[in-house]
C-alpha positions in Angstrom: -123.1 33.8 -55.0 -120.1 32.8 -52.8 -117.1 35.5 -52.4 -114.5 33.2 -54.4 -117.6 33.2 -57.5 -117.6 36.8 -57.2 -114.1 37.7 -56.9 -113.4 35.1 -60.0 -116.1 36.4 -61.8 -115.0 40.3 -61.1 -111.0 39.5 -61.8 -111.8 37.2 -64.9 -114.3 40.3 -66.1 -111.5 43.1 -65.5 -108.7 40.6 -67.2 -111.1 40.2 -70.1 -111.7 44.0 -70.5 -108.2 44.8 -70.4 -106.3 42.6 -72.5 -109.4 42.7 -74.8 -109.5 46.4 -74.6 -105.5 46.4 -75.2 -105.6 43.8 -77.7 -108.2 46.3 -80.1 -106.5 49.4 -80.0 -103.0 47.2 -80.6 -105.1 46.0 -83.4 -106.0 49.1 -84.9 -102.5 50.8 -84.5 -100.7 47.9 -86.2 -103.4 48.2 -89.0 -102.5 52.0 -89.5 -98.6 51.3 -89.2 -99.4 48.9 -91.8 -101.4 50.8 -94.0 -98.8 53.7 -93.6 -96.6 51.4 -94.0 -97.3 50.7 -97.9 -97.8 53.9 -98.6 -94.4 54.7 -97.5 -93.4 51.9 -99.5 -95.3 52.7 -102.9 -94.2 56.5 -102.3 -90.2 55.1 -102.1 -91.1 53.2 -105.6 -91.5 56.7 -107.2 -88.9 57.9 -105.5 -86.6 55.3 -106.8 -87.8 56.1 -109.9 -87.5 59.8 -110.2 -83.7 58.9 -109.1 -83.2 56.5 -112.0 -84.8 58.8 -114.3 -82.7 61.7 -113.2 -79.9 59.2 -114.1 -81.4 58.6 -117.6 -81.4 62.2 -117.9 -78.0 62.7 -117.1 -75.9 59.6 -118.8 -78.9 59.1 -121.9 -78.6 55.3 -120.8 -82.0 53.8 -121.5 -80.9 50.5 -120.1 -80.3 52.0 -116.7 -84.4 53.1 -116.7 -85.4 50.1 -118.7 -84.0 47.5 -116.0 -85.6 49.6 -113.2 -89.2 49.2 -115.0 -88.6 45.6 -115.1 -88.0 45.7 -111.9 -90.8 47.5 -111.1 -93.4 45.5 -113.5 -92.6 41.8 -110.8 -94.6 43.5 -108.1 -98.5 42.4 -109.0 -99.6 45.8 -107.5 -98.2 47.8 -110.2 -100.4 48.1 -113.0 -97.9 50.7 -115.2 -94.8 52.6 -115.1 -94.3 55.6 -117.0 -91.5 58.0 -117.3 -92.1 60.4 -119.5 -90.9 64.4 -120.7 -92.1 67.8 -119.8 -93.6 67.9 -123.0 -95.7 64.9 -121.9 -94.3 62.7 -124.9 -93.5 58.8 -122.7 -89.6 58.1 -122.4 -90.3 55.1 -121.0 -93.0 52.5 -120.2 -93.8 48.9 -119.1 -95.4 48.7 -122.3 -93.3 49.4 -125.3 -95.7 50.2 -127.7 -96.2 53.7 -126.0 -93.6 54.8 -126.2 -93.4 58.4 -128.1 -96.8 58.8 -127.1 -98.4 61.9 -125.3 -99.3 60.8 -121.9 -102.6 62.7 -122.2 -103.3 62.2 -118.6 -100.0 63.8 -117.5 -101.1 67.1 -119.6 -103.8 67.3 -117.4 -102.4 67.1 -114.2 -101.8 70.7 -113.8 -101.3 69.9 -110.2 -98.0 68.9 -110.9 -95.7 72.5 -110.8 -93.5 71.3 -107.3 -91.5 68.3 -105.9 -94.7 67.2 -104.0 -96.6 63.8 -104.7 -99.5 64.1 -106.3 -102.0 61.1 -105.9 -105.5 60.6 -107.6 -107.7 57.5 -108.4 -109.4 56.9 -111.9 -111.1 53.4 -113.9 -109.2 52.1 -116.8 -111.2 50.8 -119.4 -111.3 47.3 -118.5 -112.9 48.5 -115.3 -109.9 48.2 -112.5 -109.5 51.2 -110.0 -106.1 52.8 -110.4 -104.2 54.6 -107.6 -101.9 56.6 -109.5 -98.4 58.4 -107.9 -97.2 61.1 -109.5 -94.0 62.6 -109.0 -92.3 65.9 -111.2 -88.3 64.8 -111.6 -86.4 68.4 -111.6 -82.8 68.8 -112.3 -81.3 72.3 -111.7 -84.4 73.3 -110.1 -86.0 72.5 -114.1 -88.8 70.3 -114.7 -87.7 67.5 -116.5 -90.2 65.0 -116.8 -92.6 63.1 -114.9 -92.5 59.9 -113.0 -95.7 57.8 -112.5 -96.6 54.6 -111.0 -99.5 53.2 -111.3 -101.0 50.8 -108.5 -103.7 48.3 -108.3 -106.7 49.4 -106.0 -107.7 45.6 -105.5 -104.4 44.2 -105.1 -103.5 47.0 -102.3 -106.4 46.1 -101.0 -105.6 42.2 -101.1 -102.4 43.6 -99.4 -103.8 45.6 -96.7 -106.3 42.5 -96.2 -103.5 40.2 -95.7 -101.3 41.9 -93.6 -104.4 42.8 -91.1 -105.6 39.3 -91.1 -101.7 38.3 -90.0 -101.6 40.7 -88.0 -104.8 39.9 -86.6 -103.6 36.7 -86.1 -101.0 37.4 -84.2 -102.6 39.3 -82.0 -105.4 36.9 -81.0 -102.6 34.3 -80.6 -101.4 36.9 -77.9 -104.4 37.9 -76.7 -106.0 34.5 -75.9 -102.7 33.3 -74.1 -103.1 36.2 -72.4 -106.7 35.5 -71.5 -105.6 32.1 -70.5 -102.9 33.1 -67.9 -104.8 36.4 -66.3 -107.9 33.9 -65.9 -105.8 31.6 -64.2 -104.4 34.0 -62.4 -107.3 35.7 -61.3 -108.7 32.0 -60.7 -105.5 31.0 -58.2 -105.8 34.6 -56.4 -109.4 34.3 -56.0 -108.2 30.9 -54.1 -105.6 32.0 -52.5 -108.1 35.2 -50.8 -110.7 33.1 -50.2 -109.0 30.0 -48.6 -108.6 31.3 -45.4 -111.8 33.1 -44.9 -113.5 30.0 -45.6 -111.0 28.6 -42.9 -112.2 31.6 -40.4 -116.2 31.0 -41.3 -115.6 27.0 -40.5 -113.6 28.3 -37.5 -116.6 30.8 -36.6 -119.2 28.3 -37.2 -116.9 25.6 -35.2 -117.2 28.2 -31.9 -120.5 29.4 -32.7 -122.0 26.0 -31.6 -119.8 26.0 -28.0 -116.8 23.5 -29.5 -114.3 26.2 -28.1 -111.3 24.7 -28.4 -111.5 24.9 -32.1 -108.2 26.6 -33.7 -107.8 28.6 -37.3 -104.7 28.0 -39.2 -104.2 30.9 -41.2 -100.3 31.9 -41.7 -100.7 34.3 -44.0 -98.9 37.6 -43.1 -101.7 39.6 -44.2 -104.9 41.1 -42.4 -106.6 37.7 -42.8 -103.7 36.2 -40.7 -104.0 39.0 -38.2 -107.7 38.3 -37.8 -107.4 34.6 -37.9 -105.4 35.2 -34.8 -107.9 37.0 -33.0 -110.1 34.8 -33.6 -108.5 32.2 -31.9 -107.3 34.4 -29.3 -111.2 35.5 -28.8 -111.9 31.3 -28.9 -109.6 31.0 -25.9 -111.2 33.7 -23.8 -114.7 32.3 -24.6 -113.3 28.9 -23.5 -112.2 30.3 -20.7 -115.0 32.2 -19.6 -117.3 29.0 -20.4 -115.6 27.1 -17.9 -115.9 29.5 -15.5 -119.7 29.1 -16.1 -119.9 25.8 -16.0 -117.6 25.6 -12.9 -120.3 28.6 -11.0 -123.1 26.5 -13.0 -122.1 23.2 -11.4 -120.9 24.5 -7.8 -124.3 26.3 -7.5 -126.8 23.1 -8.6 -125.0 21.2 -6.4 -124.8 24.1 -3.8 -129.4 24.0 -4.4 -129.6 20.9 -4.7 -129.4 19.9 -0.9 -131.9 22.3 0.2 -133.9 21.8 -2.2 -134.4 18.4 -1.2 -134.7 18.7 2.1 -137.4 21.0 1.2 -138.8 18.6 -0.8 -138.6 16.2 2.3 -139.8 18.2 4.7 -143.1 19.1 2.3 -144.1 15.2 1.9 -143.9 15.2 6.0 -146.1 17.9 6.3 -148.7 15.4 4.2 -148.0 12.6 5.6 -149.7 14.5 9.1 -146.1 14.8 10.9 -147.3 18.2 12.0 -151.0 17.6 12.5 -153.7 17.3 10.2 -153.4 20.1 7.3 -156.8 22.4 6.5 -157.3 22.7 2.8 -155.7 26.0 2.6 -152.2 24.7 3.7 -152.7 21.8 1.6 -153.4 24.3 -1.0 -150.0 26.5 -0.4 -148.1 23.0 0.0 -149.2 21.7 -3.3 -147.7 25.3 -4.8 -144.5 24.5 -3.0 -144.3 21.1 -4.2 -144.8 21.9 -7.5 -142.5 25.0 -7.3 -140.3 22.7 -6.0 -140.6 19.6 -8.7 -139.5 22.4 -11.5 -136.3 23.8 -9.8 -135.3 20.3 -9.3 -136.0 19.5 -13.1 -134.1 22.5 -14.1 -131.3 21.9 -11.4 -131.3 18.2 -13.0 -131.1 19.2 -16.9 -128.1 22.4 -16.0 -126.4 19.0 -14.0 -126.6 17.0 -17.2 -125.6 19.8 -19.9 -123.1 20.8 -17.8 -121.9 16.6 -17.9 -122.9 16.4 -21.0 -120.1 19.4 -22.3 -117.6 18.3 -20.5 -117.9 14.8 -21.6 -118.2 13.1 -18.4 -121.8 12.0 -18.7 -121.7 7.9 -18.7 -124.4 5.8 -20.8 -125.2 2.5 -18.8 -126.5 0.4 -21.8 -128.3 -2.8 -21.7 -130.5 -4.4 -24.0 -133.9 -2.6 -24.7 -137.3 -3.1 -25.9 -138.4 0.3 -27.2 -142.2 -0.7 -27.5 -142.8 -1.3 -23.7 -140.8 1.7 -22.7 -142.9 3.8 -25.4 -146.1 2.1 -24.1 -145.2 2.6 -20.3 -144.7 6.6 -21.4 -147.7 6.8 -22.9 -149.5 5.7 -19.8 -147.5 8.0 -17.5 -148.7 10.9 -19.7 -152.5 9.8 -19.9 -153.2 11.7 -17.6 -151.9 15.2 -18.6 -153.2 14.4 -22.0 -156.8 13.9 -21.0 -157.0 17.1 -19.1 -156.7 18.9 -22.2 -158.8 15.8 -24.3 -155.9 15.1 -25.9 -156.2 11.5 -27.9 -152.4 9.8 -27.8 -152.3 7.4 -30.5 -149.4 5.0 -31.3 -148.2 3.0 -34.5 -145.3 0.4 -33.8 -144.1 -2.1 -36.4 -144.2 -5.6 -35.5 -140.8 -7.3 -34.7 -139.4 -4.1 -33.5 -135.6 -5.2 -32.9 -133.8 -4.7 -28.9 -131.8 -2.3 -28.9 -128.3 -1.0 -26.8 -129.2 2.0 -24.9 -129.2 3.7 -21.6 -132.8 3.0 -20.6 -133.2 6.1 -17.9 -131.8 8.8 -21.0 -134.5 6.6 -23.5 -137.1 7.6 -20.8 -135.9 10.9 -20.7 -135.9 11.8 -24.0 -139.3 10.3 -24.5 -140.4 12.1 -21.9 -139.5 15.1 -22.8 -140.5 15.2 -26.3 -144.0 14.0 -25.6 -144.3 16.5 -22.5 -143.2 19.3 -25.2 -146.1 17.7 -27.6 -148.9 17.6 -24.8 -148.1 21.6 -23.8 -147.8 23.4 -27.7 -151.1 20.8 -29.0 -154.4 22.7 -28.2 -157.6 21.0 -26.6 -159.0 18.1 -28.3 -156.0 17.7 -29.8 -154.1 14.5 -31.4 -150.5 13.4 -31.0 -149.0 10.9 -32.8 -146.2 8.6 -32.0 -144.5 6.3 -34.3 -141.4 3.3 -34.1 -139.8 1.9 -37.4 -137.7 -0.5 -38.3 -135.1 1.1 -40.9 -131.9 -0.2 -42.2 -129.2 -0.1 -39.1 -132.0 2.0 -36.8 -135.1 2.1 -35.3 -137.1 5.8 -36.0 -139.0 7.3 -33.6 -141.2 10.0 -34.1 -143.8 12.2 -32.1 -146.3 14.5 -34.1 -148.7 16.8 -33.0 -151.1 19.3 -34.8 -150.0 22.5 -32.3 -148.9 25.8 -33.2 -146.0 24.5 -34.8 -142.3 26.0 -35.2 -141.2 29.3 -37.5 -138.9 28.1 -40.2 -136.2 30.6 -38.9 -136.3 29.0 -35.5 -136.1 25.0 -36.8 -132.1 24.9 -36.5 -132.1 27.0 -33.4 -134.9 25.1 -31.6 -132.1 22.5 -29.9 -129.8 24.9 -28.9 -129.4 25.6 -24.6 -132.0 28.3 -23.5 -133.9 28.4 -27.4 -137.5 28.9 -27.0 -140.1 29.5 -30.0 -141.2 32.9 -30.5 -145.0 33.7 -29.4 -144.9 30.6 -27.0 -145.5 32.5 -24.0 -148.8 34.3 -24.9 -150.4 31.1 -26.5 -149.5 28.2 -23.6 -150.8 28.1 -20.7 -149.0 26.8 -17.0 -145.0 26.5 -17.2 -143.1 27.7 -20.1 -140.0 25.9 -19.4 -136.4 26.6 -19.2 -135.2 26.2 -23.1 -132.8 22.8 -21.8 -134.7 19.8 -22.2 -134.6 20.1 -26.2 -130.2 20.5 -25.6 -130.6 17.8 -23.6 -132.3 15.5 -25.7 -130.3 16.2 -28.5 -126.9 15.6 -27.0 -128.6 12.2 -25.7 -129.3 10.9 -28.9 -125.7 11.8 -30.2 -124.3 10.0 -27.2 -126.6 7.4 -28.5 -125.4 7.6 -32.1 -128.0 8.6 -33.4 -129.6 11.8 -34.8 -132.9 14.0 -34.2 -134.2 16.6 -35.9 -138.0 18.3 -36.6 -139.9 19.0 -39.2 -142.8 21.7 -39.2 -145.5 23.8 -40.2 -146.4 26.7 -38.3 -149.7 26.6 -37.6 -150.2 23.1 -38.4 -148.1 21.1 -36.2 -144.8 19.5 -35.5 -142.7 16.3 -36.2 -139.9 15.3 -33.9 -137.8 12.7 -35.0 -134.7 10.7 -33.6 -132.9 7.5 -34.5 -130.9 4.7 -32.4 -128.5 2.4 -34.0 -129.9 -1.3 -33.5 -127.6 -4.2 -31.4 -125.2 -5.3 -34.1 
């Protein structure tokens, strides 16, 4: 999982568990504020009651009480109203008829001997739970009477229903806006974070594969921008300690290269007799030197053209080209390396293979270093396999063999400068080479515009492929 999935994921999560967690106990305190809430509110009922029955009591108007009760009797979770004496006979009620009465019920609430509420629950007879308030009404410290209310279970509980489901409503409404902005905002931070270290691992990748000159724009004020800088200023020092290796690189090849030559000149006199005829011994020492020679001027030849190739100054002289002689004539040149290890060359070539643009001494170069390459990693009696198709704006060429093949971990390395394959040392014999002609190659076909790249099983063999753009 990328860092911005993370960090999204993470920030979304924590935004989530807060405003959720927030949201729930928001929930459950407006639900007890609201539940206290009617209490209070059913409690200030008899309250207001015992007040207009004091008043009863004082100015014996029955009007004064009566009104109240009607009052009272509109709200649908009152179920009765009774004032009545403290000999329990009913003063007043929302139903006439009782009147004069003794409220039996009040007679038994032998609770009832202070100012404080007394509450408790009972089933009428046509079933319906009753929460009944009770309050004593005292004037001059006397008990005077008793003031009850009598509530609807199910229509407090349609009450307290309703105002938790508004409530509730509410509060999602909040909480999913909420949710809405902090995932955004956890979505444009995660963005705003992650923007430039993507910017520094393209950077990193940039100068991790030699293009020095590459520069990070990161202007944040922050750590990131502090290391974005040192990035670049670590870029610049690389760059500049790069050209001080290609500069040493260049001025020593060329510095080797004129000896070496004369060496080189000086060994082909000594077999053409200019110092006598040779016994086999020194024939056998000159052959080393030669040969010694032949591979110092190869390397000396590939650092020259790496060192061309990366500071751009290698030229392509191109003219039209007809890739099956120049495969067949490579072939040939090879026979004989092949057949010292009975290796069988085969080739496969399309007919009408289209000319193509290209700079014929790099074409021989890269096919003769790929097939050298295929020739040292395939074992005896081995088979190599080379291939030229017509396809869309190129022509493919591939080289197979059935040698020890490439480690996965090493396929994206294998064209870098100095790369070798791990374990090639212990299982091929003669010279191991240098690590440059694969570099070289590549950078070839690129100046070619084309592309080249391998396939592989270890083990089993490789594949190397590479493409050239046809004449247009």
């Amino acid at each position: 999982m990328k860092l911005k999935s993370k960090f999204s994921f993470l920030a979304t999560l924590l935004v989530v568990f807060i405003i959720s967690g927030v949201s729930i106990c928001w929930f459950i305190a407006e639900r007890r504020y609201m539940i206290n809430q009617l209490k209070e509110n059913q409690v200030s009922l008899v309250d207001g009651l015992v007040q207009v029955s004091k008043e009863y009591l004082i100015t014996k108007d029955q009007i004064l009480l009566l009104n109240y009760i009607n009052f009272l009797v509109h709200n649908k979770k009152i179920v009765y109203v009774i004032f009545s004496g403290v000999d329990g006979k009913i003063l007043a009620h929302t139903d006439i008829h009782r009147l004069g009465e003794t409220d039996k019920t009040i007679v038994g609430i032998k609770a009832i001997k202070t100012e404080k509420l007394f509450i408790q629950s009972y089933q009428n007879k046509k079933g319906k739970v009753i929460t009944d308030y009770a309050l004593p009404v005292f004037m001059e410290r006397k008990k005077s009477g008793i003031a009850r209310i009598g509530f609807s279970r199910e229509e407090l509980n349609k009450a307290i229903k309703e105002t938790v489901f508004q409530t509730g409503k509410r509060i999602f409404g909040i909480t999913l806006v909420g949710l809405i902005i902090g995932i955004l905002g956890s979505l444009i931070l995660a963005q705003t974070l992650t923007r430039p270290i993507k910017k520094l691992t393209s950077g990193a990748k940039m100068i991790g594969k030699g293009k020095l000159d590459t520069i990070i724009e990161v202007n944040n004020k922050d750590e990131l921008g502090a290391l974005a800088k040192e990035f670049n200023l670590m870029a610049f020092q690389l760059k500049e300690l790069d050209q001080m290796k290609q500069d040493f690189v260049s001025s020593v090849t060329h510095e080797l290269r004129s000896p070496l030559t004369s060496i080189m000149m000086y060994i082909d006199l000594f077999f053409k007799g200019a110092t006598g005829e040779l016994t086999e011994k020194q024939r056998n020492f000159l052959n080393i030197m030669k040969n010694s020679s032949k591979r110092l001027n190869s390397f000396i030849n590939d650092l020259l053209d790496i060192a061309k190739i990366e500071r751009g100054k290698m030229e392509l002289i191109k003219e039209p080209l007809n890739m099956t002689t120049i495969l067949q004539e490579t072939i040939q040149l090879f026979n004989i390396q092949a057949d010292e290890k009975n290796i069988k060359i085969y080739s496969k070539i399309q007919e009408n293979i289209p000319v193509i643009s290209a700079d014929q001494n790099k074409i021989r170069q890269i096919l003769n270093n790929l097939l050298s390459n295929a020739i040292k990693f395939t074992p005896e009696k081995g088979i190599i396999s080379i291939e030229i198709q017509n396809i869309s704006e190129y022509l493919q060429v591939s080289i197979s063999d059935n040698g020890m093949g490439v480690p996965p971990e090493d396929l994206e390395k294998i064209f870098d400068k100095f790369k070798q394959v791990r374990g090639v040392k212990n299982k091929i014999k003669g010279h191991k080479g240098t690590g440059l002609g694969l570099a070289t190659v590549k950078a070839i076909v690129q100046l070619h515009r084309g592309e080249i790249w391998v396939e592989s099983i270890l083990g089993k063999g490789s594949t190397f492929y590479f493409t050239l753009p046809k004449v247009k």
